[in-house]
PyMOL Python script that loads the backbone (N, CA, C, O; Angstrom):
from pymol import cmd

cmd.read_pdbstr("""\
ATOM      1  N   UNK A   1       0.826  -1.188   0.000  1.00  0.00           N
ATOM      2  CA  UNK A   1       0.000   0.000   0.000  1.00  0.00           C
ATOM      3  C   UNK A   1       0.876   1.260   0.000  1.00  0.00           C
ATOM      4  O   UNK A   1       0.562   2.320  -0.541  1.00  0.00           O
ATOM      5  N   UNK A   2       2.241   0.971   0.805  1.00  0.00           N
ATOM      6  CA  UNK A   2       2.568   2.333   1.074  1.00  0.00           C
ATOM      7  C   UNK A   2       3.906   2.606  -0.363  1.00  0.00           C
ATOM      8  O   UNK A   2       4.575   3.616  -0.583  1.00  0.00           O
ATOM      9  N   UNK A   3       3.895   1.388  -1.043  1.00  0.00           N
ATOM     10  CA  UNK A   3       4.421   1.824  -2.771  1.00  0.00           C
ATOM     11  C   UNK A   3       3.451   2.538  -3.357  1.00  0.00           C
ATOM     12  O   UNK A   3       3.760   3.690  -3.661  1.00  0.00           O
ATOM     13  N   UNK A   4       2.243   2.137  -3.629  1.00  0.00           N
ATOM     14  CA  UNK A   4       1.338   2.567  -4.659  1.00  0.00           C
ATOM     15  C   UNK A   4       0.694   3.955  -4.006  1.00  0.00           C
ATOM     16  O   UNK A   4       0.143   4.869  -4.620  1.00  0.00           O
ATOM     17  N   UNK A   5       0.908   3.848  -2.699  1.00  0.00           N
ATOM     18  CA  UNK A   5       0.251   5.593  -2.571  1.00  0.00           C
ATOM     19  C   UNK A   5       1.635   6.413  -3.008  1.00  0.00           C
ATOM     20  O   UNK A   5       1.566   7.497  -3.586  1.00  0.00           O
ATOM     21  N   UNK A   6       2.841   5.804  -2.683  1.00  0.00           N
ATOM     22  CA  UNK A   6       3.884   6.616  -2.888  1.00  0.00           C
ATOM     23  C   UNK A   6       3.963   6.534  -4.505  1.00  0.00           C
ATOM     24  O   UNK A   6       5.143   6.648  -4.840  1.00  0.00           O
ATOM     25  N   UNK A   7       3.273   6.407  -5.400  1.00  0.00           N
ATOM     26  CA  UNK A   7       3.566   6.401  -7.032  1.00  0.00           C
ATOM     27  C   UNK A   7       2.582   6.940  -7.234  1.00  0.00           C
ATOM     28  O   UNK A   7       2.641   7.402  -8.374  1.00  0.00           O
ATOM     29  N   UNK A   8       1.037   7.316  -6.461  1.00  0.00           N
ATOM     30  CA  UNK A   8       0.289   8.612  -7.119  1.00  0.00           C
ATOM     31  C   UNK A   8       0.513   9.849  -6.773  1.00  0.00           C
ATOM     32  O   UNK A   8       0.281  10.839  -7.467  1.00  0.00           O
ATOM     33  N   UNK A   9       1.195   9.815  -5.152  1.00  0.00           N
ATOM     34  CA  UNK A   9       1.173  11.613  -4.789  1.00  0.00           C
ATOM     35  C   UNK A   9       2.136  12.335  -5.888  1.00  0.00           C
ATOM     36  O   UNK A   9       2.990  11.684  -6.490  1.00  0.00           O
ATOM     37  N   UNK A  10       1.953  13.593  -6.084  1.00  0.00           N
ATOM     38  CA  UNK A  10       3.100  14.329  -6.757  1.00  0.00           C
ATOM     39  C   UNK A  10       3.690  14.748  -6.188  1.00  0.00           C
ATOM     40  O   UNK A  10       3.222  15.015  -5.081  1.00  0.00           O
ATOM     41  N   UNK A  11       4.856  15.063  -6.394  1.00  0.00           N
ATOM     42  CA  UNK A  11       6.769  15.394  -6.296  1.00  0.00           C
ATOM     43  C   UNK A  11       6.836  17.023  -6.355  1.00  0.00           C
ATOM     44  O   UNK A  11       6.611  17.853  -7.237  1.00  0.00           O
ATOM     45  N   UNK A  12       7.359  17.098  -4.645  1.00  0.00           N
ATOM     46  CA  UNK A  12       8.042  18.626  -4.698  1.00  0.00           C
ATOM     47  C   UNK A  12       9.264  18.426  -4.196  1.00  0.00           C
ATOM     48  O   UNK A  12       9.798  17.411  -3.748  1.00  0.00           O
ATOM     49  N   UNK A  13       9.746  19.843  -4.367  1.00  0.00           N
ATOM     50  CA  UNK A  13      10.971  19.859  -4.061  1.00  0.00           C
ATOM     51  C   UNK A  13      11.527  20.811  -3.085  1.00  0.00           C
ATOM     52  O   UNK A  13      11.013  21.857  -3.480  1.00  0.00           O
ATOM     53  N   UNK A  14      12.148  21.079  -2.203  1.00  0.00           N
ATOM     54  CA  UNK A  14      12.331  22.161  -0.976  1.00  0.00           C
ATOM     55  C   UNK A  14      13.590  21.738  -0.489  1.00  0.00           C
ATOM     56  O   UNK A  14      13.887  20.768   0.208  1.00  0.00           O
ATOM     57  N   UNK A  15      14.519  22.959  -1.155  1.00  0.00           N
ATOM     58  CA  UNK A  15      15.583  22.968  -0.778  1.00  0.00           C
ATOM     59  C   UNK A  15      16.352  21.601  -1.569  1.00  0.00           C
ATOM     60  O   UNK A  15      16.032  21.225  -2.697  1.00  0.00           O
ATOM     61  N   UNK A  16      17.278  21.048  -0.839  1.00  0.00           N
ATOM     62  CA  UNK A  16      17.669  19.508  -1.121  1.00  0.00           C
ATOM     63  C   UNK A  16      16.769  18.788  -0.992  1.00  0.00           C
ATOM     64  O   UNK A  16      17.115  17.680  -1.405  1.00  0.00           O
ATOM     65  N   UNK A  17      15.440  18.778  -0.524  1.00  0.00           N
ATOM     66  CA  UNK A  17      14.768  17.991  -0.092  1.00  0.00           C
ATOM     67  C   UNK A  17      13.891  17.587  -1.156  1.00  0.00           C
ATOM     68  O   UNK A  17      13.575  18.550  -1.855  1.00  0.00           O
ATOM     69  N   UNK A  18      13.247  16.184  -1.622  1.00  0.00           N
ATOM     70  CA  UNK A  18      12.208  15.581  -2.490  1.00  0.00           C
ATOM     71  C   UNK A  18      10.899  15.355  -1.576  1.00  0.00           C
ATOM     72  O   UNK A  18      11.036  14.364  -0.859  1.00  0.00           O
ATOM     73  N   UNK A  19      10.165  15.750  -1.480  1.00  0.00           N
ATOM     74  CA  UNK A  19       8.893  15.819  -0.667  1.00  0.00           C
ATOM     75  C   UNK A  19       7.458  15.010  -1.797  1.00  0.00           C
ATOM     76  O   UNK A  19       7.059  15.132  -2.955  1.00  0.00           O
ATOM     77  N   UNK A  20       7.119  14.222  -0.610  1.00  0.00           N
ATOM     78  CA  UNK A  20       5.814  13.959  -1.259  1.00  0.00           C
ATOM     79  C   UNK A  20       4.211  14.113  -0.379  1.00  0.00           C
ATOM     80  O   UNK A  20       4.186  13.717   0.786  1.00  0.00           O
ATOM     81  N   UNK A  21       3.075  14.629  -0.931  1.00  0.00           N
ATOM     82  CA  UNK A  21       2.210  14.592   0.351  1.00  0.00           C
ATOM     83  C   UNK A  21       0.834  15.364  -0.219  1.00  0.00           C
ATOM     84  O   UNK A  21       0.720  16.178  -1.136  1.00  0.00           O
ATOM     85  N   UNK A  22      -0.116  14.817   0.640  1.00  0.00           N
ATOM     86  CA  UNK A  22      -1.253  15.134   0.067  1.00  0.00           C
ATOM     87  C   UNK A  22      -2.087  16.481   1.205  1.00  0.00           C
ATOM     88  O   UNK A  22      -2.119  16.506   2.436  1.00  0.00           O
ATOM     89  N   UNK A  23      -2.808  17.697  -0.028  1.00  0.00           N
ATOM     90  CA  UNK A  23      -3.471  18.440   0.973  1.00  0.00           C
ATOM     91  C   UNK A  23      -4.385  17.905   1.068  1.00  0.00           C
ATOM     92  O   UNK A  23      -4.705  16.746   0.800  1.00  0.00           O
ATOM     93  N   UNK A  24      -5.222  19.257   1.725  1.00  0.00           N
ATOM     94  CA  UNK A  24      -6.807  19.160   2.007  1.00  0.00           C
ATOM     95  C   UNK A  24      -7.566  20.792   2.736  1.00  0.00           C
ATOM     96  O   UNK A  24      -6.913  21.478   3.522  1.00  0.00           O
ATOM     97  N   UNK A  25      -8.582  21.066   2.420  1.00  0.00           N
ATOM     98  CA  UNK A  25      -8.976  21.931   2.996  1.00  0.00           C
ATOM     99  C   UNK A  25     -10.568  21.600   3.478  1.00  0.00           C
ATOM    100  O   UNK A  25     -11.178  20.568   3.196  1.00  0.00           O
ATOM    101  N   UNK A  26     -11.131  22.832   4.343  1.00  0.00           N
ATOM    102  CA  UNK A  26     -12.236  22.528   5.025  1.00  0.00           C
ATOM    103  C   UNK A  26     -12.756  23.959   5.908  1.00  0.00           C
ATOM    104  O   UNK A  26     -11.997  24.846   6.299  1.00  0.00           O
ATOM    105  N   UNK A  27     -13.808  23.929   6.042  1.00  0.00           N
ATOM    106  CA  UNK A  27     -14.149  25.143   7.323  1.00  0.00           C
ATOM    107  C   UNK A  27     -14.834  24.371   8.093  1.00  0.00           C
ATOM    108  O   UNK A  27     -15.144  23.238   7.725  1.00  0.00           O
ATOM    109  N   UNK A  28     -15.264  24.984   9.575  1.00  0.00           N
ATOM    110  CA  UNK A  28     -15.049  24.761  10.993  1.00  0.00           C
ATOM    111  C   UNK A  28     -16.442  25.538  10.936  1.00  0.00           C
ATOM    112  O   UNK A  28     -16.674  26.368  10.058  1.00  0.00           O
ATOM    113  N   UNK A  29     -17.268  25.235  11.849  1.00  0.00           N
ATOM    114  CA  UNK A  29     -18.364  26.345  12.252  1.00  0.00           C
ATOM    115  C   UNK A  29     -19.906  25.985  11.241  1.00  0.00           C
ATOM    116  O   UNK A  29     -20.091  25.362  10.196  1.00  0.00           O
ATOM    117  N   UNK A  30     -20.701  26.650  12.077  1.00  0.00           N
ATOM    118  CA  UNK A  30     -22.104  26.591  11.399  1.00  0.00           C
ATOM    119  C   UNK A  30     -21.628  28.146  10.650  1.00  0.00           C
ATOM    120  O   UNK A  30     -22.229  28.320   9.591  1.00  0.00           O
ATOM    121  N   UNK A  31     -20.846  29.068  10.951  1.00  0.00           N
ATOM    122  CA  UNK A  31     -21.245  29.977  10.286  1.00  0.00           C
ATOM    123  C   UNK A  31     -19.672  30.081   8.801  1.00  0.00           C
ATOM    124  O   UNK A  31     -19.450  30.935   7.943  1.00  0.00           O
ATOM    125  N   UNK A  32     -18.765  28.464   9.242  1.00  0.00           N
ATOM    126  CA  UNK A  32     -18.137  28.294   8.194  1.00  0.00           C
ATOM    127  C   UNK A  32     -17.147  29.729   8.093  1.00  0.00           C
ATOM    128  O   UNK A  32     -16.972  30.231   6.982  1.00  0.00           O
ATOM    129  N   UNK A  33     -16.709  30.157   8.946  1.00  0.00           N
ATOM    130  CA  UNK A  33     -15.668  31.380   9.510  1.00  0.00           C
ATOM    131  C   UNK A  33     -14.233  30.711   9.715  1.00  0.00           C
ATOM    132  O   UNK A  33     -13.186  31.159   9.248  1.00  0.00           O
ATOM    133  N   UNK A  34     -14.369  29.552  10.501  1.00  0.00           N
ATOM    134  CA  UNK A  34     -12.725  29.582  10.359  1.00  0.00           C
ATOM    135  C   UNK A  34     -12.258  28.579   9.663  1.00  0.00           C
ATOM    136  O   UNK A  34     -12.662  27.489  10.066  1.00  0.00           O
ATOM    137  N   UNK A  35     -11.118  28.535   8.206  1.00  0.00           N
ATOM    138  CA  UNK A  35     -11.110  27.302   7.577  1.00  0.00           C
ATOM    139  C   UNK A  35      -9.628  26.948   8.151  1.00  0.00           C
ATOM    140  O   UNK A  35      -8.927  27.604   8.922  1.00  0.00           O
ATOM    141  N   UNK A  36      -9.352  25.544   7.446  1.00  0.00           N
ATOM    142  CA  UNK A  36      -8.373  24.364   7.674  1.00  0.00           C
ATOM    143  C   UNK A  36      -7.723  23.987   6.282  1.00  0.00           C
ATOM    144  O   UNK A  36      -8.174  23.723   5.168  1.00  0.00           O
ATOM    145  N   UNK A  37      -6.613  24.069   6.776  1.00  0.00           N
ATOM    146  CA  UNK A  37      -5.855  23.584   5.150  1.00  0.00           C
ATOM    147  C   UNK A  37      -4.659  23.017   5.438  1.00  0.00           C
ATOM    148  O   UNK A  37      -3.741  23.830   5.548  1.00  0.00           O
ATOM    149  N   UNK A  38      -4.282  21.461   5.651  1.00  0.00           N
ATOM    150  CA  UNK A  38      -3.348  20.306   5.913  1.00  0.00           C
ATOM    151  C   UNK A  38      -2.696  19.918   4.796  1.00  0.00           C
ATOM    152  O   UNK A  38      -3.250  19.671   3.725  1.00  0.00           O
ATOM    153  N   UNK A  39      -0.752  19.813   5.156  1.00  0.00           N
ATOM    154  CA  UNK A  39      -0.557  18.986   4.299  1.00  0.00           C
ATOM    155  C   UNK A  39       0.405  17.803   4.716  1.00  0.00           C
ATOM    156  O   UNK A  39       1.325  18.193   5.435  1.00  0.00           O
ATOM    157  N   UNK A  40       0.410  16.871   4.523  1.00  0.00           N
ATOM    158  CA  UNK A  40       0.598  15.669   5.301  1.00  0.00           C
ATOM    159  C   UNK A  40       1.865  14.517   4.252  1.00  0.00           C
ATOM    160  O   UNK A  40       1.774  14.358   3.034  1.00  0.00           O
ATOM    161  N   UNK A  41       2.461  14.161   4.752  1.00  0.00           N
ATOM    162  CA  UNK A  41       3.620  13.272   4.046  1.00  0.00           C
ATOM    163  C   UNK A  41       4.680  13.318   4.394  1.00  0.00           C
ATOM    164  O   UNK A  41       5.009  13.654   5.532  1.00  0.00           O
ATOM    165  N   UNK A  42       5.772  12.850   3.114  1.00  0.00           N
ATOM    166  CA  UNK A  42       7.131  12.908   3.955  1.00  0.00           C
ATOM    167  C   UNK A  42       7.938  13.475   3.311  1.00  0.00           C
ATOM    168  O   UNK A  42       7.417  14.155   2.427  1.00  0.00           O
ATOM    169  N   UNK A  43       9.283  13.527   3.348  1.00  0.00           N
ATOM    170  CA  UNK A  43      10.146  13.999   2.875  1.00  0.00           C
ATOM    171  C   UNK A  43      11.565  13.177   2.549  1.00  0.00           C
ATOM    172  O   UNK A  43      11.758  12.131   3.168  1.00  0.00           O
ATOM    173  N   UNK A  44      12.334  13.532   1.803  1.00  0.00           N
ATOM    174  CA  UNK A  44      13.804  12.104   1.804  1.00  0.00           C
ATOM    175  C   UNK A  44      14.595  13.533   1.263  1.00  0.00           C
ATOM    176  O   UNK A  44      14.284  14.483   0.545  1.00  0.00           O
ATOM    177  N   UNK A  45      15.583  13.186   1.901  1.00  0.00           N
ATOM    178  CA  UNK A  45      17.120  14.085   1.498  1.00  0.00           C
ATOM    179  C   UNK A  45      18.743  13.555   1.902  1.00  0.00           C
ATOM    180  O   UNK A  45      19.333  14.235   2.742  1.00  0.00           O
ATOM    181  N   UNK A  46      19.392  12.465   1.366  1.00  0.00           N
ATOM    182  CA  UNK A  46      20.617  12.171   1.420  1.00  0.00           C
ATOM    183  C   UNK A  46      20.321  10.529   1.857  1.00  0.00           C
ATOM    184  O   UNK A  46      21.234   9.950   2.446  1.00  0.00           O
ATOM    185  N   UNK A  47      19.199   9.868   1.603  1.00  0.00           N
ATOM    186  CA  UNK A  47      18.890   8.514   2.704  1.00  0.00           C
ATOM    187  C   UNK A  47      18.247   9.111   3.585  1.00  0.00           C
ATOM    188  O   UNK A  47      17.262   8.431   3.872  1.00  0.00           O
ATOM    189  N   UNK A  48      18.323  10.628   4.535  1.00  0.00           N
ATOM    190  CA  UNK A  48      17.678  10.442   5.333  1.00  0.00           C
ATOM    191  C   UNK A  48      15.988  11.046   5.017  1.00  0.00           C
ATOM    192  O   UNK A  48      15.556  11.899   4.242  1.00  0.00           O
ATOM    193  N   UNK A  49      15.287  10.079   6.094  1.00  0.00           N
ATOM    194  CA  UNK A  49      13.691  10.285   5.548  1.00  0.00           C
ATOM    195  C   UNK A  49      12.965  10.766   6.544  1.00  0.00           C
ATOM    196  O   UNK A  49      13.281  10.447   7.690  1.00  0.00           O
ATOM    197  N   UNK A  50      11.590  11.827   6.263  1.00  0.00           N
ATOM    198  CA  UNK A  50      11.167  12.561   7.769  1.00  0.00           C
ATOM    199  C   UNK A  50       9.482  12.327   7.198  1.00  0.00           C
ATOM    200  O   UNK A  50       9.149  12.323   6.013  1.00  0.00           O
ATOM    201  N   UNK A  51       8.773  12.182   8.111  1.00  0.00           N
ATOM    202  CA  UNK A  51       7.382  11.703   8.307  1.00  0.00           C
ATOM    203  C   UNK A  51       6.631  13.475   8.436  1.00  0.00           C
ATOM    204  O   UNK A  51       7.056  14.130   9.388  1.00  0.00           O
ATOM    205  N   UNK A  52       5.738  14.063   7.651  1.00  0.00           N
ATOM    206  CA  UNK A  52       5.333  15.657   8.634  1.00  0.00           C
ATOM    207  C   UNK A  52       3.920  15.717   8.700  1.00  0.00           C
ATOM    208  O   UNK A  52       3.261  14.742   8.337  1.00  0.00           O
ATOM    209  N   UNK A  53       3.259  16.974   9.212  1.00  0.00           N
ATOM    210  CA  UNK A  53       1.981  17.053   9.502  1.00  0.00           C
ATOM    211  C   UNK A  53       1.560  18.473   8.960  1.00  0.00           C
ATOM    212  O   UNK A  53       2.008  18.754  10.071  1.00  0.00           O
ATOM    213  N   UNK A  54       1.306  19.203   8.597  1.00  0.00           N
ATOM    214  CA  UNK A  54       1.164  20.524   8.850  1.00  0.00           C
ATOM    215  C   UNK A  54      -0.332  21.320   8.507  1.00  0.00           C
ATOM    216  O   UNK A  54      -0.874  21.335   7.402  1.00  0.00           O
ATOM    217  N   UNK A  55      -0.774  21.886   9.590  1.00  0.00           N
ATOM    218  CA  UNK A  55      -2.220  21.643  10.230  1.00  0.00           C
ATOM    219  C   UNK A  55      -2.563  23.581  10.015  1.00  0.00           C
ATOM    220  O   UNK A  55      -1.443  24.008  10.296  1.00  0.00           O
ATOM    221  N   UNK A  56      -2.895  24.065   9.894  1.00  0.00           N
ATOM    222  CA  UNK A  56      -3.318  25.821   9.680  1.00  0.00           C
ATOM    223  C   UNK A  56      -4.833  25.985  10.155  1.00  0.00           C
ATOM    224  O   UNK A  56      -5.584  25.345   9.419  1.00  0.00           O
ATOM    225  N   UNK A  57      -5.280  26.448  10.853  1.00  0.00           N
ATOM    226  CA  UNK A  57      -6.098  27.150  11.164  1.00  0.00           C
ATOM    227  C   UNK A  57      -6.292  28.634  11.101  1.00  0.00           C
ATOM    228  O   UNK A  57      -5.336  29.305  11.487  1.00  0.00           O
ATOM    229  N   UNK A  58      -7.345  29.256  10.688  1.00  0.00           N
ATOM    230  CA  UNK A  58      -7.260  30.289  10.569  1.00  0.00           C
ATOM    231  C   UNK A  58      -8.701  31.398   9.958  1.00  0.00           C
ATOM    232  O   UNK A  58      -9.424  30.992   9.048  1.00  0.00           O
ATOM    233  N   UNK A  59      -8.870  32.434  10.451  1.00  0.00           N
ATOM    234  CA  UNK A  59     -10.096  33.388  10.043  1.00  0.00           C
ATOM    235  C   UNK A  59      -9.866  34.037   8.604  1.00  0.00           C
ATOM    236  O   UNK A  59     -10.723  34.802   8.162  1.00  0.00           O
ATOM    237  N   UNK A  60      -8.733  33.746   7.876  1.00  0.00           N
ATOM    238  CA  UNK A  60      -8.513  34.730   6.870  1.00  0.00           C
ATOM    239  C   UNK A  60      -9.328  33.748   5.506  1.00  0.00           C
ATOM    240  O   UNK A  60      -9.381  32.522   5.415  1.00  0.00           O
ATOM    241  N   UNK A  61      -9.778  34.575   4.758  1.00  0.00           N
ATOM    242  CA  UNK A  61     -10.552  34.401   3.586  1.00  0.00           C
ATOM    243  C   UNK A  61      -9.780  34.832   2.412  1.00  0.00           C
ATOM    244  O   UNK A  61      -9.726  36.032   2.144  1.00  0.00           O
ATOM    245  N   UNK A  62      -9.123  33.880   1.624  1.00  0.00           N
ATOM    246  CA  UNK A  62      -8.454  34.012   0.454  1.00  0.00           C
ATOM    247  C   UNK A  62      -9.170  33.185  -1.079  1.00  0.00           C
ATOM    248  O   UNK A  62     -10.345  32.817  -1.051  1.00  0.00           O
ATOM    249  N   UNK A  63      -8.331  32.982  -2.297  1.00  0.00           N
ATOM    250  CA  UNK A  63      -9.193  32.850  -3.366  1.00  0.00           C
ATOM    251  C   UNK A  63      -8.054  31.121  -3.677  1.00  0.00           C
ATOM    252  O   UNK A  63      -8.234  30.369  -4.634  1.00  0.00           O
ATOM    253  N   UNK A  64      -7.160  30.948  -2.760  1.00  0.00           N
ATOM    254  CA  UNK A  64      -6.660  29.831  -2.667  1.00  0.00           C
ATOM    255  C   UNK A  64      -6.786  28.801  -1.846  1.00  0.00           C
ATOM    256  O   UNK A  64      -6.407  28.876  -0.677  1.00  0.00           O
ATOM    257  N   UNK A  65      -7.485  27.414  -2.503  1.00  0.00           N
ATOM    258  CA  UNK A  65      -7.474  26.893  -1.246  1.00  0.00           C
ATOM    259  C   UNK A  65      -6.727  26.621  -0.188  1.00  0.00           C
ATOM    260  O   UNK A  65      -5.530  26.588  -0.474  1.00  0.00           O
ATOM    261  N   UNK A  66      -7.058  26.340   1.319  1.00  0.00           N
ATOM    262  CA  UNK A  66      -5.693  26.710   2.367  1.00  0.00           C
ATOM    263  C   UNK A  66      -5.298  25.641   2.419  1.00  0.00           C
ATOM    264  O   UNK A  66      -4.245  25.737   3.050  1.00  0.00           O
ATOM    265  N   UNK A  67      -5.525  24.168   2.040  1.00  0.00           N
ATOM    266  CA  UNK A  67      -4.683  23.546   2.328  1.00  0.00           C
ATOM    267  C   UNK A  67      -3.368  23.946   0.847  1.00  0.00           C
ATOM    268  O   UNK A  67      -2.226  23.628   1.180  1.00  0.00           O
ATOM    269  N   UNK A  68      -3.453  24.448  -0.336  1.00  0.00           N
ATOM    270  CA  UNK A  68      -2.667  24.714  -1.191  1.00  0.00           C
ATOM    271  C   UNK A  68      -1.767  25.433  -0.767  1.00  0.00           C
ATOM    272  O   UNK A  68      -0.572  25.208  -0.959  1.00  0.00           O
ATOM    273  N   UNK A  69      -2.424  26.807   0.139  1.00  0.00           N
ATOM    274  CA  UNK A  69      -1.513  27.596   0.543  1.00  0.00           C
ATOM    275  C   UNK A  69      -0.538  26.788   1.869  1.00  0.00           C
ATOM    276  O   UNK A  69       0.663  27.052   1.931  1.00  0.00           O
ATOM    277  N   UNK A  70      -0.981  26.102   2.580  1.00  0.00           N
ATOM    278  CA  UNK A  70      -0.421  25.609   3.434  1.00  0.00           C
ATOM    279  C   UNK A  70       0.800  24.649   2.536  1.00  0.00           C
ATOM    280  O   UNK A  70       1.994  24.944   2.490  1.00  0.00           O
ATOM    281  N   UNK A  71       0.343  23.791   2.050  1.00  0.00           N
ATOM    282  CA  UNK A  71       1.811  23.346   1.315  1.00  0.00           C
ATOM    283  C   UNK A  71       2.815  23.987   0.948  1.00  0.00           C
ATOM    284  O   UNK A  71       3.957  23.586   1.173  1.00  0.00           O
ATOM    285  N   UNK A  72       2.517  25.195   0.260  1.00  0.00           N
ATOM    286  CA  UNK A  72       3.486  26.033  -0.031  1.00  0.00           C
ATOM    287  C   UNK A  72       4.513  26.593   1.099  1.00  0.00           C
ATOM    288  O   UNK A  72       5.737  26.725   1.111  1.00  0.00           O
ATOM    289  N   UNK A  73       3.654  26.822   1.891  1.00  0.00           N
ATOM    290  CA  UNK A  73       3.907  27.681   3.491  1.00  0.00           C
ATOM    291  C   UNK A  73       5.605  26.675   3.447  1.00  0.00           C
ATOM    292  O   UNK A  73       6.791  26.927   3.236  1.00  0.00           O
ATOM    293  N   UNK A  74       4.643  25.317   3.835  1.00  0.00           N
ATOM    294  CA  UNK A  74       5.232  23.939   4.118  1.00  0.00           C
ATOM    295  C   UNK A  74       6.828  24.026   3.489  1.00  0.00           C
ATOM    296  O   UNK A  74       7.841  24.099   4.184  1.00  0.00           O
ATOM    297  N   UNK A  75       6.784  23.999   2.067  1.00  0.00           N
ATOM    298  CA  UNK A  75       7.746  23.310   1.304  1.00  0.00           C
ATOM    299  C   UNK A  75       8.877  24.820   1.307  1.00  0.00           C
ATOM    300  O   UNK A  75      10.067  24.652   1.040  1.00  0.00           O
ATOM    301  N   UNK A  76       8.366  26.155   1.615  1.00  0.00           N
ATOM    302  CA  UNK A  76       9.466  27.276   1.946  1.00  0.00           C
ATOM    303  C   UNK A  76      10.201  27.169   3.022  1.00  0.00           C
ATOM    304  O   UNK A  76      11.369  27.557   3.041  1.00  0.00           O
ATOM    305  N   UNK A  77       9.492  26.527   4.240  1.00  0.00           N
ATOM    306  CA  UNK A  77      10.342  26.705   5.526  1.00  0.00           C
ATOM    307  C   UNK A  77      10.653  25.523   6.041  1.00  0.00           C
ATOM    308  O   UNK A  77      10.959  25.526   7.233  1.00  0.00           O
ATOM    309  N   UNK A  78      10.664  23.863   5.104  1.00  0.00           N
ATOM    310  CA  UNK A  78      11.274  22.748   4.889  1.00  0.00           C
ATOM    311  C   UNK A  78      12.856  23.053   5.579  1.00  0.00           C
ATOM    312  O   UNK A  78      13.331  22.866   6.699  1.00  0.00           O
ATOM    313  N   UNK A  79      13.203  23.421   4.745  1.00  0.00           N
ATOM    314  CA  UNK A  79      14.864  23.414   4.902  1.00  0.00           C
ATOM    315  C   UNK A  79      15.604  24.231   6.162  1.00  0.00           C
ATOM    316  O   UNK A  79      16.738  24.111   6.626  1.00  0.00           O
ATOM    317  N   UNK A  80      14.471  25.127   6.531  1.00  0.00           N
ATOM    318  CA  UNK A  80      15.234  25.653   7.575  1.00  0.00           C
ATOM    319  C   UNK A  80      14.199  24.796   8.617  1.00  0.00           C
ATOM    320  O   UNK A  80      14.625  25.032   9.747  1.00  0.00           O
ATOM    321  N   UNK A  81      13.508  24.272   8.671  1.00  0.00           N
ATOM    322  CA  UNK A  81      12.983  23.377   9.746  1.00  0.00           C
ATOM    323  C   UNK A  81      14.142  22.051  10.086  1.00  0.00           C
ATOM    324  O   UNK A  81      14.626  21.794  11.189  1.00  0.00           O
ATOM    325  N   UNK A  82      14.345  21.486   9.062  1.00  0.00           N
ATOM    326  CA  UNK A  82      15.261  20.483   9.374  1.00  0.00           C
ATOM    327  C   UNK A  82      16.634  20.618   8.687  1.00  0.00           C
ATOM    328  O   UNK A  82      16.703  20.981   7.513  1.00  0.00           O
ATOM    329  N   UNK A  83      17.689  20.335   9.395  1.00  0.00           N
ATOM    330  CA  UNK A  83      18.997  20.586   8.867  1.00  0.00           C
ATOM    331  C   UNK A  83      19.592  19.513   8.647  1.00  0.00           C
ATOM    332  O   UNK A  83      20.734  19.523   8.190  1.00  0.00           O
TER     333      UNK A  83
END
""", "prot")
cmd.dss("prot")
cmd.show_as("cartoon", "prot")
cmd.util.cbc("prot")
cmd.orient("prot")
């Protein structure tokens, strides 16, 4: 299972790092005010391999979904997260 999910996600890249991982977004609330945008997978750089989570909450209203923006967030501050 964990080949064939690893041969549909698509391939980023951050820093030295090859990252793979899937978003998602969502809002919170009956009045649908605060949304959620996750991006979840791993990463490989030299042999070594890292498992991540990355979870956003938040009131701001944009025209991107947040888990998209959250990946991005993700894959800029990769490299200075892990050394």
């Amino acid at each position: 299972a964990h080949e064939m999910t690893k041969a549909i996600l698509p391939t980023f890249t951050a820093g030295d790092w090859t990252v793979q991982g899937k978003t998602g977004s969502t809002r919170l609330g009956h009045d649908g005010r605060r949304s959620l945008g996750w991006f979840v997978g791993w990463a490989e750089k030299n042999g070594r391999k890292i498992v991540f989570a990355r979870l956003v909450v938040d009131t701001k209203r944009t025209d991107t979904p947040k888990g998209l923006a959250t990946r991005a967030s993700f894959l800029k501050d990769l490299p200075q997260l892990v050394k």
